[in-house]
C-alpha positions as CSV (number, residue, x, y, z in Angstrom):
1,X,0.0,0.0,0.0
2,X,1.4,2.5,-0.8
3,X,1.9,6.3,1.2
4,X,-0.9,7.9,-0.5
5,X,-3.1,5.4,-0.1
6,X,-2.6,5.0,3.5
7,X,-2.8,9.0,4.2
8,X,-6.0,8.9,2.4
9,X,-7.4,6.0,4.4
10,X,-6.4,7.8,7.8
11,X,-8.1,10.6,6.6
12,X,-11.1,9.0,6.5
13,X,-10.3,7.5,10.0
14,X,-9.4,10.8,11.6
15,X,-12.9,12.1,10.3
16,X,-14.6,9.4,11.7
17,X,-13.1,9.4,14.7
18,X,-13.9,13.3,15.3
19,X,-17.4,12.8,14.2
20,X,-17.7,10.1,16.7
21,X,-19.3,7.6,13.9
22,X,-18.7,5.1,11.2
23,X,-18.8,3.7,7.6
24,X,-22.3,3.1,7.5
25,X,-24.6,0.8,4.8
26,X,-27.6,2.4,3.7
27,X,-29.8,0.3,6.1
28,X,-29.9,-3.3,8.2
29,X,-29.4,-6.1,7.5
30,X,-31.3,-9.4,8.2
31,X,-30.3,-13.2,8.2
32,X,-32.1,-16.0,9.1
33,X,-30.4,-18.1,12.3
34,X,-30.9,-21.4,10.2
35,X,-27.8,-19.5,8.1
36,X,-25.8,-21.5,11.1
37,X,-27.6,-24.1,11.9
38,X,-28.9,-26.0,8.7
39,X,-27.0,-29.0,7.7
40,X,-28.0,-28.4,4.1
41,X,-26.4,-24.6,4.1
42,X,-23.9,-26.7,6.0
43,X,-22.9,-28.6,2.6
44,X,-23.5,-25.5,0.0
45,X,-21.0,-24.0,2.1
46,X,-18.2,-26.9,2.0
47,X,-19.3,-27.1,-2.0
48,X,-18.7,-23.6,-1.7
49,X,-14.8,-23.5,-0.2
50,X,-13.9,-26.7,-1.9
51,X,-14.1,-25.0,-5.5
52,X,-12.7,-21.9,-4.1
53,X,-9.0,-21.3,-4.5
54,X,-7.4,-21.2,-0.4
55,X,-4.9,-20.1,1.1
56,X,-3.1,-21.8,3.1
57,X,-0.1,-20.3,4.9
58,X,2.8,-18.0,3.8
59,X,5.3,-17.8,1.2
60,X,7.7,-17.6,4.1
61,X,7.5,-21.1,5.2
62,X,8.9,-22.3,2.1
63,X,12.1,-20.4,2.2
64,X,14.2,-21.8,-0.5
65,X,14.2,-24.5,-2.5
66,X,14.3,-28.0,-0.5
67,X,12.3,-27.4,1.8
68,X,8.5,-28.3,2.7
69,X,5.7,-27.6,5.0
70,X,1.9,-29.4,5.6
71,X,-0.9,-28.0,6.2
72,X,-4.6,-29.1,6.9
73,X,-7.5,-27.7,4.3
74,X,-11.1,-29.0,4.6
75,X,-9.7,-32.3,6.7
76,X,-7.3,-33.1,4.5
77,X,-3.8,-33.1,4.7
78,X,-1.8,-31.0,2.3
79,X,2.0,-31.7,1.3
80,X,3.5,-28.3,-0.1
81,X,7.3,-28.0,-1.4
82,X,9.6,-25.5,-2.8
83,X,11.6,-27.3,-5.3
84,X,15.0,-27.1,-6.9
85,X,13.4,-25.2,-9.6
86,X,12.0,-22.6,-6.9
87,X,8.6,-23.8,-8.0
88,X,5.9,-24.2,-5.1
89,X,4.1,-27.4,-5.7
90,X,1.1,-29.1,-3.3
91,X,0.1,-32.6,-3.3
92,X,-2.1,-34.9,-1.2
93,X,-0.1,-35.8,1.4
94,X,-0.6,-39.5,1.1
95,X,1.6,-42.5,0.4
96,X,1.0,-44.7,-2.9
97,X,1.3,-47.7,-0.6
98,X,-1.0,-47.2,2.2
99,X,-2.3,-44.0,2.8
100,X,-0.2,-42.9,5.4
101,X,0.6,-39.4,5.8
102,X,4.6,-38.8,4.3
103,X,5.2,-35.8,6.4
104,X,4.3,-33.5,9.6
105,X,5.1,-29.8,10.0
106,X,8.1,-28.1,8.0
107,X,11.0,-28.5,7.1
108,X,14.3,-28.8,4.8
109,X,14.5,-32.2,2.6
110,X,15.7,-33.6,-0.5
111,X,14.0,-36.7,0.1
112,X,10.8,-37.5,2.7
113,X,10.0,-40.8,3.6
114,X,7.0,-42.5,4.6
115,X,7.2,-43.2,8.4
116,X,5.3,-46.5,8.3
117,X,6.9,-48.6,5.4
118,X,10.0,-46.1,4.0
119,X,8.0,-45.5,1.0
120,X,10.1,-42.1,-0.6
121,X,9.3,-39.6,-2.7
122,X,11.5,-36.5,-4.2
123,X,10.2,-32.9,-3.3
124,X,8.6,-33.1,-7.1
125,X,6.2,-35.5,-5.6
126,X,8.3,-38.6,-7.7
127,X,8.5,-41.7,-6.1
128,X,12.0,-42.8,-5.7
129,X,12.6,-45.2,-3.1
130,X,10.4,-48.6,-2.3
131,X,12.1,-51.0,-0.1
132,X,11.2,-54.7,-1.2
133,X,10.1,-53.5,-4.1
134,X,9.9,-57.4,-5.4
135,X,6.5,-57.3,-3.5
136,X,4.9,-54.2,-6.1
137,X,6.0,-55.2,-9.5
138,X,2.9,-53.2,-11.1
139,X,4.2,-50.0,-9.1
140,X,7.6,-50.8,-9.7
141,X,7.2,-51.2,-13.6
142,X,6.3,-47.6,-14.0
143,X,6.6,-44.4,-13.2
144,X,4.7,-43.2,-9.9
145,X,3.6,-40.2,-8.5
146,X,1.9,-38.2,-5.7
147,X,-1.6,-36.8,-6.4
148,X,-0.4,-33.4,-7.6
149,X,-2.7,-30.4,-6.4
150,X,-2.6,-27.0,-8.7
151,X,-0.6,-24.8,-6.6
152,X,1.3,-21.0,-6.6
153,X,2.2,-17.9,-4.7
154,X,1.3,-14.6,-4.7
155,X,0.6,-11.3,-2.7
156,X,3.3,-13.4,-0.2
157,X,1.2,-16.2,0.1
158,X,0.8,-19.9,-0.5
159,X,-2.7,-20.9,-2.7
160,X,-4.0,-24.3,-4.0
161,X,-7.0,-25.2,-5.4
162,X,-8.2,-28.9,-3.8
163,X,-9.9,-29.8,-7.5
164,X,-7.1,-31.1,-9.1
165,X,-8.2,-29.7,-12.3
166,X,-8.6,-26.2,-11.5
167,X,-6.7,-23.1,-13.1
168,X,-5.1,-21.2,-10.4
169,X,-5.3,-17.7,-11.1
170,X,-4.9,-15.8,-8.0
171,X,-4.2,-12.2,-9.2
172,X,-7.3,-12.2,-11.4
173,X,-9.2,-13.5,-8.1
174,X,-7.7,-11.2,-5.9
175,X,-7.7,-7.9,-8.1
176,X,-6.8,-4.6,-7.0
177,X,-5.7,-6.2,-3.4
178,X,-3.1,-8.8,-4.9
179,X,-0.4,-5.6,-5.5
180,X,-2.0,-4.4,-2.0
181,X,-1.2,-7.5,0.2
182,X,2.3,-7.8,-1.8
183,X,3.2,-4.2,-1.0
184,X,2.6,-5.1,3.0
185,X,5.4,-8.3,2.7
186,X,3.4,-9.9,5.5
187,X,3.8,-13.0,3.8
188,X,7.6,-13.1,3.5
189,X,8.1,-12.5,7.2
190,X,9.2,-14.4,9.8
191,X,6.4,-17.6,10.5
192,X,5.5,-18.2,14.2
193,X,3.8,-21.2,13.9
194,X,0.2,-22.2,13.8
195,X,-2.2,-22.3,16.8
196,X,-5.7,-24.3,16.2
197,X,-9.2,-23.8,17.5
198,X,-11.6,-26.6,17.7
199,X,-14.7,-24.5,18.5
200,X,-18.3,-25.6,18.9
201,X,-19.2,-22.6,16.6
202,X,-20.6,-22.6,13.1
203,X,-17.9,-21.3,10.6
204,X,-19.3,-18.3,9.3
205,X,-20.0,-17.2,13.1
206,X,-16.3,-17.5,14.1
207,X,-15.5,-15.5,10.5
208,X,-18.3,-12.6,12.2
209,X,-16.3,-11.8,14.7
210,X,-13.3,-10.4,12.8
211,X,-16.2,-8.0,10.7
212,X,-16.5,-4.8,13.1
213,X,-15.2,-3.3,15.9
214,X,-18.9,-2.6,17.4
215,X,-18.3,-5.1,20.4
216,X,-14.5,-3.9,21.4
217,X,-15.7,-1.6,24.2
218,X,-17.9,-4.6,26.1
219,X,-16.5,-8.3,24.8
220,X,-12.7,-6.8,24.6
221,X,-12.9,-3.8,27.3
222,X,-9.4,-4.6,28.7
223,X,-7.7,-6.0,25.8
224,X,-8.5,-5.0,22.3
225,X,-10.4,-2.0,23.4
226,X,-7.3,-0.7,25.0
227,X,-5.7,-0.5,21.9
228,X,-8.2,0.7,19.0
229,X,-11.4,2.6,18.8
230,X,-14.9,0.6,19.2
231,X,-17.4,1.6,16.4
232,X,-14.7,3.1,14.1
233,X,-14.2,1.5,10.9
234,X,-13.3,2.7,7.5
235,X,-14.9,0.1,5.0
236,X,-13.6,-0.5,1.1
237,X,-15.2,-3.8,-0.6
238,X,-13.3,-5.4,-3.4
239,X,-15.4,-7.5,-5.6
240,X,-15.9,-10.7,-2.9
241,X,-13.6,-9.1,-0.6
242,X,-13.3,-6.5,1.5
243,X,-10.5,-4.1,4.0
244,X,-11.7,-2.8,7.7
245,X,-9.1,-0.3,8.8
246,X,-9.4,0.3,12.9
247,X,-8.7,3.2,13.7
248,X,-6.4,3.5,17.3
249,X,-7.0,5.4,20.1
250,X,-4.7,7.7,19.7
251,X,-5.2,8.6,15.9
252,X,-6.8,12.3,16.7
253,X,-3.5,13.4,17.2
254,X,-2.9,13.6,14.1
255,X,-4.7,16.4,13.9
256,X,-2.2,18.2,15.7
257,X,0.5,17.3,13.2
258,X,1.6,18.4,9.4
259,X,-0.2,15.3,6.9
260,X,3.3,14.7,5.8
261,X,4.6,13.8,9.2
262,X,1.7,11.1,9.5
263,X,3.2,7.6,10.6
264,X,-0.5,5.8,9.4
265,X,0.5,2.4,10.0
266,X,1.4,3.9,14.0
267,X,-2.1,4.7,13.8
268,X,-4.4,1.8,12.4
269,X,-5.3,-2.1,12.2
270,X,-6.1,-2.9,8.9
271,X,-8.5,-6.4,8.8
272,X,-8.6,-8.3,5.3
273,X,-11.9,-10.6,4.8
274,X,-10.6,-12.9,1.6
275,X,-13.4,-15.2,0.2
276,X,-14.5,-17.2,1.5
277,X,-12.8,-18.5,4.4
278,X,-9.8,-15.9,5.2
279,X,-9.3,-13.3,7.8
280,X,-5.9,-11.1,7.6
281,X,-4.8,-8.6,10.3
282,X,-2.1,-6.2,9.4
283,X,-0.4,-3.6,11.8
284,X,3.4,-2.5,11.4
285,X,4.6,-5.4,13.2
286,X,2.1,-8.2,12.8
287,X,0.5,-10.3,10.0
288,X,-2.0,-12.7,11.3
289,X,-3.7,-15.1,9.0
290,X,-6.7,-16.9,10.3
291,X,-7.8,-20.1,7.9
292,X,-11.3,-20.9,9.2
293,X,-13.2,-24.0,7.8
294,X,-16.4,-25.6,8.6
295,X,-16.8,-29.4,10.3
296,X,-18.8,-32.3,9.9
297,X,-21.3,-30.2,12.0
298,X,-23.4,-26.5,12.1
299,X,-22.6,-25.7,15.1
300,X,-18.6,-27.0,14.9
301,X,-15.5,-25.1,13.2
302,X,-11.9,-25.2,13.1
303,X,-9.7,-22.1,12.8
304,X,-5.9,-22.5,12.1
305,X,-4.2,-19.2,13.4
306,X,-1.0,-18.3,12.6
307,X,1.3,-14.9,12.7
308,X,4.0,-13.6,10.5
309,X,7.0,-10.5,12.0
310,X,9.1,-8.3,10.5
311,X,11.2,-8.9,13.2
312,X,14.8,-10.2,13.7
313,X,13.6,-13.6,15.1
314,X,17.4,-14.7,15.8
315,X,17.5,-12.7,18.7
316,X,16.8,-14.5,21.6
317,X,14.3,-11.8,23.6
318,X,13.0,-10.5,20.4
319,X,11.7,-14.3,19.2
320,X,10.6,-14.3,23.1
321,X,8.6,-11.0,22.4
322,X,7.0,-11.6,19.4
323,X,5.7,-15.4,20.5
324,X,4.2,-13.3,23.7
325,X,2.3,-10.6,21.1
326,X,1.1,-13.6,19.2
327,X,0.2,-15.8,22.6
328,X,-1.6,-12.6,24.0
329,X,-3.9,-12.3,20.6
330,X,-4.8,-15.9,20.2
331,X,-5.8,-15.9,23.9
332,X,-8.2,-12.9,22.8
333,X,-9.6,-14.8,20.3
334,X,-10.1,-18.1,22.3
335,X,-11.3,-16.7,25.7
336,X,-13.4,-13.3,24.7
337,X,-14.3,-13.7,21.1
338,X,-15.2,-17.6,20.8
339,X,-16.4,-17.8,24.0
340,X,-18.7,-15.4,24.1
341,X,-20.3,-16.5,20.3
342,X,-20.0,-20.4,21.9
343,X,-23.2,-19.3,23.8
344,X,-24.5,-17.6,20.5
345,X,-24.6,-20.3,18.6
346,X,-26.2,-22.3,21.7
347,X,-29.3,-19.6,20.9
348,X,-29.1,-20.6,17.7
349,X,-29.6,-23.7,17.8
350,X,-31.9,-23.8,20.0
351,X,-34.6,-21.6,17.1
352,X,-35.7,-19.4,19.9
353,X,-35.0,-16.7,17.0
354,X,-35.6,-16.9,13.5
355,X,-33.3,-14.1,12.5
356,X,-30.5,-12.0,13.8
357,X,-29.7,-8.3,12.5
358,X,-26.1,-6.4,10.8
359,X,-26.8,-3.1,11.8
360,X,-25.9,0.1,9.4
361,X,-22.5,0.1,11.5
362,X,-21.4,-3.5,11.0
363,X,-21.1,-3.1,7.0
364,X,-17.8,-6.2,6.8
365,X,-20.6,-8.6,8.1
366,X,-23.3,-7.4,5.6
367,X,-20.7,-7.5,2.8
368,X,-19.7,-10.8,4.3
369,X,-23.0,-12.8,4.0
370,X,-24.0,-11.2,0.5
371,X,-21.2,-12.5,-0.9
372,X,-21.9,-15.9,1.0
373,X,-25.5,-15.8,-0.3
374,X,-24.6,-15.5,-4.1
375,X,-22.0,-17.6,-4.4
376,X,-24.3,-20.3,-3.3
């Protein structure tokens, strides 16, 4: 993004801030509660993120060629791997022989091997090594291979598609915010891991919570609330996507200071919603990427949340500090956010309600569901 970009976007935050309001829709919003509790929404939904391209993690954990990382997408395990070629491939991550998984986590490789019977495979997905091979001789007669998966980066950031057939093209799908998200480098920073939430809450619920900043000043009073304004947000849609920028507390200031002495990134949160399933937070010194897929169940989810620094990670206090920032946010998240939308989704389900309201003031989660609704 670039500087005058951001100045304009804290303009519009500094105004918003004075005038003690928001971005506001032109009216509410309605959706009916059965939108998290129906089992047949349940499977438009996962027809709806498995023909979606996803992103799964950042460019960053494939450093260089030979090395590889794994991820989970929909339940099912991923292999990614940065070849000698520099080319980022994906494949299932499941041997020829008997569907074991070939790898866990990441790492650096020129060969992996299947942990249950040695079965090995080159980071192209080839297999290369079958001890007692005498016992395949149809395998061993020809060439074999993983199930490849389309794959690519961009914008920073690992995509595949799980239909092996797809065409991948992720600038197209992204437009105007692929040369946005590449101009942060959140995805080349320094990875710190993955945390995962098992949560007994629809999907799209857990999604609704990173779409306004209306409930900062009850559900995060002494956390989140400490930080940014509640009911502030500057809202910009993107075709099926969308950008929040949260305004700080302190961003008034600036209206005490010359525009071109304006640090904005000192000054704002910027929240990505990516279709369907993608949250990004971006602040100078954090990218967080949360991967949020439904379960076998309404009323169950699982979010993978991981966070990317700029930060000098070889220093000993500095790794320290940054694992603390990311600790601190994912216990947000856990114990104020999903907790609180656990009970939620108890209402829910229990059809007291037939529908539940997006104010004017909350336009992310109206944007969010539209976008939902016509795509199914």
């Amino acid at each position: 993004m670039d500087r005058d970009q951001l100045i304009d976007l804290t303009r519009r935050a500094v105004k918003l801030a004075r005038d003690k309001t928001t971005d506001l829709t032109p009216s509410e919003y309605t959706v009916a509660a059965d939108t998290y509790t129906s089992r047949q929404r349940l499977a438009q939904d996962t027809a709806m993120l498995m023909a979606s391209p996803q992103l799964v993690g950042y460019a960053s954990e494939l450093p260089r060629p030979g090395t590889y990382c794994t991820k989970t997408v929909m339940g099912r395990s991923i292999l990614l791997t940065r070849s000698a070629d520099n080319t980022v491939r994906a494949f299932d991550n499941v041997c020829l022989h008997r569907q074991s998984r070939i790898a866990e986590g990441c790492g650096a490789a020129r060969r992996l091997a299947c942990p249950y019977h040695a079965w090995t495979y080159d980071l192209d997905g080839n297999l290369v090594g079958m001890p007692g091979n005498e016992g395949f001789p149809e395998i061993r007669s020809g060439p074999a291979k993983l199930t490849d998966l389309p794959a690519t980066e961009c914008a920073g950031f690992l995509w595949i598609s799980l239909d092996r057939n797809a065409a991948l093209d992720i600038p197209a799908f992204l437009g105007p915010l692929a040369d946005e998200l590449e101009s942060w480098g959140i995805g080349r920073w320094a990875p710190l891991g993955e945390k995962v939430l098992d949560c007994p809450i629809n999907w799209k619920l857990a999604i609704d919570t990173f779409a306004e900043n209306y409930h900062f000043a009850t559900v995060h009073k002494s956390t989140f609330a400490t930080i940014a304004r509640s009911n502030c947000t500057v809202f910009d849609s993107f075709g099926p996507h969308h950008r929040l920028v949260f305004p700080l507390n302190g961003i008034l200031d600036l209206e005490n200071i010359p525009e071109e002495q304006w640090d904005p990134l000192q000054n704002m949160v910027v929240i990505y919603a990516l279709f369907p399933n993608i949250v990004l937070s971006a602040t100078i010194a954090n990218g967080e990427l949360f991967r949020i897929y439904p379960a076998d169940v309404p009323g169950r989810s699982i979010t993978v949340h991981q966070n990317s620094t700029p930060l000098d990670l070889s220093d000993e206090s500095t790794a320290a500090g940054a694992a603390a920032v990311f600790d601190y946010a994912h216990a947000t998240v856990r114990d104020e956010d999903y907790a609180l939308v656990a009970g939620l989704q108890a209402n829910l389900d229990s059809g007291a309600h037939e529908t539940l309201v997006f104010g004017r003031n909350e336009p992310g989660l109206q944007h969010r569901h539209q976008k939902w609704s016509e795509a199914i």
